[in-house]
N, C-alpha and C positions, 0 to 999 in steps of 0.2 A: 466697360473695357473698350478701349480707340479700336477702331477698324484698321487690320494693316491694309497698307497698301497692294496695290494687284499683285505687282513681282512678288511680293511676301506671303500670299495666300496659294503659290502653286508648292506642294508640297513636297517635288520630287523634281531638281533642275537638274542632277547629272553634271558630266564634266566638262561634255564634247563644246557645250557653250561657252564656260570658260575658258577651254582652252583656247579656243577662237580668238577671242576677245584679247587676252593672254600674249598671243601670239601674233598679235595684230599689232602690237603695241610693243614687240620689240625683243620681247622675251625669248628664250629660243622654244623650239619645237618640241613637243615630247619624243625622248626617241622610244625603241624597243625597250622593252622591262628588260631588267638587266638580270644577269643570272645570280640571282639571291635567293630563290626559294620564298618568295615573297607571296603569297596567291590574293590578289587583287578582290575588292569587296564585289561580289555580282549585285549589284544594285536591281536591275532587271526579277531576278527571282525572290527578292524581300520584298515586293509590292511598293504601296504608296501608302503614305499615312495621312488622310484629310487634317486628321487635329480638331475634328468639329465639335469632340467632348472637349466638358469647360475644364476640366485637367488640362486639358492639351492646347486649348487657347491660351490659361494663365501661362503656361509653361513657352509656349511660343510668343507672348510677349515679353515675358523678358527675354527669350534670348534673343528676341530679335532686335532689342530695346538695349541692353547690353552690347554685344556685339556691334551695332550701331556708335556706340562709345566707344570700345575700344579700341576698334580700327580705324575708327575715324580720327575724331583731334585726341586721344591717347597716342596715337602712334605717329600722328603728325608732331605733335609736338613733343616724343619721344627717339626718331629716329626723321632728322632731314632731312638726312646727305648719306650716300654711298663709302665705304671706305675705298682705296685706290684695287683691293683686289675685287673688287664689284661686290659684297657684303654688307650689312648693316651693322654699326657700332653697337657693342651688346651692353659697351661701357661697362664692363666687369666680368667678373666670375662668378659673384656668390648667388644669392637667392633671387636678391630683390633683379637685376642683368639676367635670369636665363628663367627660373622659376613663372617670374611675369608674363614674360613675352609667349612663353609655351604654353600659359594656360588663355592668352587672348586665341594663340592659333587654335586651339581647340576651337573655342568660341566659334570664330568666323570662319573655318571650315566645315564643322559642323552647320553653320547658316547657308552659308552659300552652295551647298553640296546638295541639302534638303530643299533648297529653297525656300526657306523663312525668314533669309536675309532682308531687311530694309535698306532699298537705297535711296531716301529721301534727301541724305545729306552726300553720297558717296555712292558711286556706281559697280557695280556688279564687279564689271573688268576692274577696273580699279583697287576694289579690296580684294580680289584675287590675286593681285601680281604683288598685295601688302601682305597679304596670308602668305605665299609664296617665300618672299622672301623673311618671313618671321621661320618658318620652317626649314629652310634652306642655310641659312647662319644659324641656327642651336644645331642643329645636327653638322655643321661644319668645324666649327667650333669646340666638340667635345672631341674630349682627348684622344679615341680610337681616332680622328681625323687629321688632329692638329696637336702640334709638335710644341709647340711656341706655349712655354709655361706662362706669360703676360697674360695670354686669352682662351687658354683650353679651359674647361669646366669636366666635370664626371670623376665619378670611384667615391663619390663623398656619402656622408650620412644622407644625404636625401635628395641624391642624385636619380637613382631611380624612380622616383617619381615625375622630376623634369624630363627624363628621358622617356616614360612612359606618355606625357603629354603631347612630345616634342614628337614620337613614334604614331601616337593616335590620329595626331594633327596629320600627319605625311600618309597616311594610308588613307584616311578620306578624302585627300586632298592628290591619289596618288597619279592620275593621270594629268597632273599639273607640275609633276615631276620629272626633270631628266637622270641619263643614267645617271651622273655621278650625282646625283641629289641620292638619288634610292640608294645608292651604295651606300654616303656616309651614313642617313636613315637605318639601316641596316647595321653598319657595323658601330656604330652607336648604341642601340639597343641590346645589341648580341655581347656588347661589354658589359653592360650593367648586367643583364641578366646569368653569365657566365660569373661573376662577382659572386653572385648570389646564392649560387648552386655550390658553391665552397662552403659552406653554414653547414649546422647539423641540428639534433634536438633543442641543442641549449644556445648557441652565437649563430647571428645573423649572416655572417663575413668570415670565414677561417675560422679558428679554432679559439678565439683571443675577442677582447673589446666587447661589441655592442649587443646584448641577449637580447633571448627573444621575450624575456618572461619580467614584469615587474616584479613578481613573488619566486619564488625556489619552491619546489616540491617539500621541501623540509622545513617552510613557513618563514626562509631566513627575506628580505626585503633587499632584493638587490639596489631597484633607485625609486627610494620612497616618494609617494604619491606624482609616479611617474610612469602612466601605465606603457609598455610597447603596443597596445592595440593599433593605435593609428602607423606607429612605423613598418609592423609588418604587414598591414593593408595593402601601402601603398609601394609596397618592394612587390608584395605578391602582383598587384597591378603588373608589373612590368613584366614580371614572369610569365601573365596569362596573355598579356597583347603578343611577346614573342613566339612563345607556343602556338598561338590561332595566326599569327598572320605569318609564319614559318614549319608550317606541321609535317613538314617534311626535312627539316635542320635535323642535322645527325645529333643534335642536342634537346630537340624541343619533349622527348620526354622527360630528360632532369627537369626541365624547365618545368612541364607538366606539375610533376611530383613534389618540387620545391615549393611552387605554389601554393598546393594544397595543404602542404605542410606548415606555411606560412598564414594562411584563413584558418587554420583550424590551432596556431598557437596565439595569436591576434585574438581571438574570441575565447579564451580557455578561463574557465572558472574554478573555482575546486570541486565543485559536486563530478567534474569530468574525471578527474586524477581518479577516481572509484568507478569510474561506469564502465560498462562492457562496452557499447558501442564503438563503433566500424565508422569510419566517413572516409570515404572513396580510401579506402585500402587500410587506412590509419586507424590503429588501436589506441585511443583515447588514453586508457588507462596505464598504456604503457609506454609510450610514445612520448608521449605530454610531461616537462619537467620542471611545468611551473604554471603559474595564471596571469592575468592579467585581467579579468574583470571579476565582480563578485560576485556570487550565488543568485543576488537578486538581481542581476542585472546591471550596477552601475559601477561605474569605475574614476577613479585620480589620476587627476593630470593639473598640472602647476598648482600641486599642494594642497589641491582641492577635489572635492566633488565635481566634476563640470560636465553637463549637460552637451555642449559643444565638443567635445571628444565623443561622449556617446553616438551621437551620431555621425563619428568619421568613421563607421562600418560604411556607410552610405559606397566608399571606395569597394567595399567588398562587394557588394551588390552590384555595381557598375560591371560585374564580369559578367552578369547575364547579357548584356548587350553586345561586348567586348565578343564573346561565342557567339551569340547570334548574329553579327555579320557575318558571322562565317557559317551560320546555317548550323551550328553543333551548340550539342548540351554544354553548359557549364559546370565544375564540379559544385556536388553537394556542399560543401567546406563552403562556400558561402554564404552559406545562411547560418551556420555555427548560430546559437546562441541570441541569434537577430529578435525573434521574440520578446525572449530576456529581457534584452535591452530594452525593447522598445515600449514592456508593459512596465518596467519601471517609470518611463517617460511619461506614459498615460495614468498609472494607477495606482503607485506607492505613494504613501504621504510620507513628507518632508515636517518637519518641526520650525514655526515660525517664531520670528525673535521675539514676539511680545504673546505666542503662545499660542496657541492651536496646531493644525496642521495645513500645509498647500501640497499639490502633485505640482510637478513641474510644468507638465501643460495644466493650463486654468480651466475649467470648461467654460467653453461656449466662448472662451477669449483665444487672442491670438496673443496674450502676454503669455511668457515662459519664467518659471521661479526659477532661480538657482541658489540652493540651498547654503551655497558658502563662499556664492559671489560670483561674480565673471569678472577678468581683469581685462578682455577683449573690449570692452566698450558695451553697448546699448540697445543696439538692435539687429536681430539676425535672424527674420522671418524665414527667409530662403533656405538658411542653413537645416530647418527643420521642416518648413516644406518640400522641399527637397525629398527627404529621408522621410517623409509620410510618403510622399509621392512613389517613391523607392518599394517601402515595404506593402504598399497597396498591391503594386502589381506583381510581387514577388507573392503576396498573400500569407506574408509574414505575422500577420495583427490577428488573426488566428483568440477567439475567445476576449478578446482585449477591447474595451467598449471605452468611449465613443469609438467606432476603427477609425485605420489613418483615412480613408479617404475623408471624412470631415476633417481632420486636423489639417488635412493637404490645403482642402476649401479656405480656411479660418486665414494660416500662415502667408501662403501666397496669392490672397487678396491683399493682406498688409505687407507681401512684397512691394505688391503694383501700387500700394498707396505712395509708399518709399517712392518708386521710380517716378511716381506723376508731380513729383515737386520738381521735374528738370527736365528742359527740353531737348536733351541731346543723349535722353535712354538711361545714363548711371543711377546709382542707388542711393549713393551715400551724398550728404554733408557736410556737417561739425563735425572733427574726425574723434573725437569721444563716441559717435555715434558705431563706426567699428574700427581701431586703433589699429588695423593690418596697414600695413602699406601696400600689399596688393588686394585689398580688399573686392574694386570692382571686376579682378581680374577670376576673383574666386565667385563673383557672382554667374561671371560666363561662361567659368568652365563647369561650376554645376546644373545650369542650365542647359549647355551644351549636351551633358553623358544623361541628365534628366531628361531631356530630346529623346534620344537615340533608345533611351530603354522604350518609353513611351511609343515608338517607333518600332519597333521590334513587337512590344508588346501587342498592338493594334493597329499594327497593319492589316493592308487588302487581302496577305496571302493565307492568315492567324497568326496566333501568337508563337515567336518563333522564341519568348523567355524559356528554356528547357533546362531542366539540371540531373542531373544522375548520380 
């Protein structure tokens, strides 16, 4: 594995050098936090995390490998020029315009905040004031901010996740922000998640449209092999960054509640619809008005069996760290089921077309079967190391042999194999290879919340993953 460079081996850079830098260069100053209720990450009392276990080097190379890409000629060659009210063209509304750009600020906030940013090609201050302004236009630009139906974004099916990105990025990044930056930040995510808190057992939004449940309690198939697991993942996301970085919001207990309500119907199988069990307050058996994964663990999404939804719990897991900046437990409701999942991915055999059986992970390979296809393309080591990476430190693989930390090994060695074909950090290719259009953007922002748990996890002070 390449040695990073000095600046990338100091674990923990803080802000105050950026902001210097920052502010040196024209930007304006940071003023006083503004009155949001906002409580700022104490970086001081979370320790420092060396990364000197080889988890923590693979995982620090890509992101600092990535990040390196995305901030660099990604966003050079994706935003030139200023528009006339000093913002960056988002060039749209929908996914590929706000989705994107939110999940690079992750990336390179997370880099430049720990310090495992590389600036071999681009300097510290420099993608700072890029970070910066990636964070400062999506939060400008969603509709609690802006009026103007040409360029607002938010209130959509999967808004709340850009917003939760767009939110995460601005809090690590938060002394690089002025007031009115923190305000739109704030009154951005306080929409989405106020959205959310409108849902009940059964709909995600009001009373009407989008469930929570692929199945009905009464067996009926509301959107066949179209699980919700991943949509309400990544709503409850937004729920748990507002609640931890607002715990004092005369709302952040719905937000709370909603949450957990939301991880624990995202993970629901039918053996739950009959169990007695409790998860932070919620009666399973009674509460629960539908499933979305199966008994054994695996679940449909575009028609199929797919492995690559299975581990979009991965989102679920990210609230252990999401808490831990803030030094508090996470709820139980996130590990819902995480087992499950995960010993189908190691230990059920799948039926092959010319006969026998394969598991999905191979042993002793870093190849993944997918028993009824991927229509994403070819290769997606990350996506699964990642989510070994995930359930290691969460101590989810519980009984389940090989456990994830080999699969961690296997998959994100054939990350780094990927990344070593390019000299400017990205992953990908031939786009058969993975057919997202934000493909490299999804490399760095799993990297990025992969960090941060990792971080939490093993830091100098202990592990500060807690759940209750």
């Amino acid at each position: 594995m390449p040695a990073l460079p000095p600046f990338s081996r100091r674990r923990f850079l803080g802000t105050a050098g950026l902001l210097g830098a920052v502010t040196a260069l024209g930007a304006p100053a940071v003023a006083e936090a503004a009155e949001n209720d906002v409580i700022p990450i104490d970086w001081p009392n979370l320790g420092s995390y060396p990364g000197a276990d080889t988890a923590g080097q693979r995982v620090t190379t890509i992101l600092a490998g990535s990040t390196r890409y995305l901030i660099g000629p990604w966003y050079a060659g994706m935003y030139p020029r200023y528009l006339p009210d000093g913002y960056i063209d988002l060039r749209g509304t929908d996914e590929r315009a706000v989705r994107l750009p939110a999940m690079a600020a992750v990336s390179a906030a997370t880099a430049l905040t720990t310090g495992t940013y590389d600036p071999q090609t681009l300097s510290a201050a420099n993608a700072a004031i890029r970070t910066r302004n990636l964070i400062r236009t999506l939060a400008a630009r969603h509709r609690a901010n802006n009026a103007d139906p040409a360029t607002r974004w938010g209130s959509g099916w999967q808004t709340a996740l850009w917003a939760y990105y767009t939110a995460l990025a601005g809090w690590l990044f938060w002394a690089e922000l002025d007031t009115a930056e923190r305000e739109h930040l704030v009154a951005m995510l306080v929409w989405e998640a106020q959205r959310l808190t409108t849902g009940d057992d059964v709909y995600l939004v009001g009373g009407s449209g989008d469930q929570l449940y692929m199945t009905r309690r009464d067996g009926t198939v509301v959107t066949p092999g179209d699980s919700k697991a991943e949509e309400n993942s990544w709503s409850a996301a937004a729920l748990s960054l507002a609640a931890v970085m607002m715990p004092n919001h005369p709302d952040a207990a719905s937000w709370r509640r909603r949450n957990v309500e939301l991880l624990v119907a995202g993970a629901a199988c039918p053996a739950d619809l009959t169990s007695g069990e409790t998860i932070n307050g919620i009666r399973l058996s009674s509460w629960l008005q539908g499933t979305n994964i199966a008994d054994d663990g695996t679940l449909q999404n575009h028609d199929r069996l797919h492995p690559l939804y299975m581990v979009s719990f991965d989102q679920s897991l990210y609230q252990g760290f999401v808490f831990g900046l803030a030094d508090r437990a996470a709820p139980r409701a996130a590990l819902h089921n995480i087992t499950r999942t995960y010993a189908a991915l190691v230990e059920k055999p799948f039926p092959l077309p010319d006969g026998g059986t394969s598991t999905i992970y191979r042993p002793g390979s870093a190849e993944i079967y997918y028993p009824e296809g991927n229509d994403w393309g070819t290769h997606f080591p990350f996506y699964f190391g990642n989510f070994d990476l995930l359930v290691d430190l969460t101590a989810q693989d519980t009984g389940i042999d090989p456990a994830a930390a080999t699969w961690e090994r296997l998959h994100n060695e054939d990350q780094l194999n990927l990344m070593s074909r390019f000299p400017d950090g990205r992953t990908y290719g031939a786009n058969g290879e993975n057919t997202y259009y934000g493909r490299e953007h999804r490399i760095g922002v799993m990297a990025a919340q992969a960090y941060l748990t990792l971080f939490l996890a093993r830091n100098t002070r202990g592990n500060r993953l807690r759940w209750r």
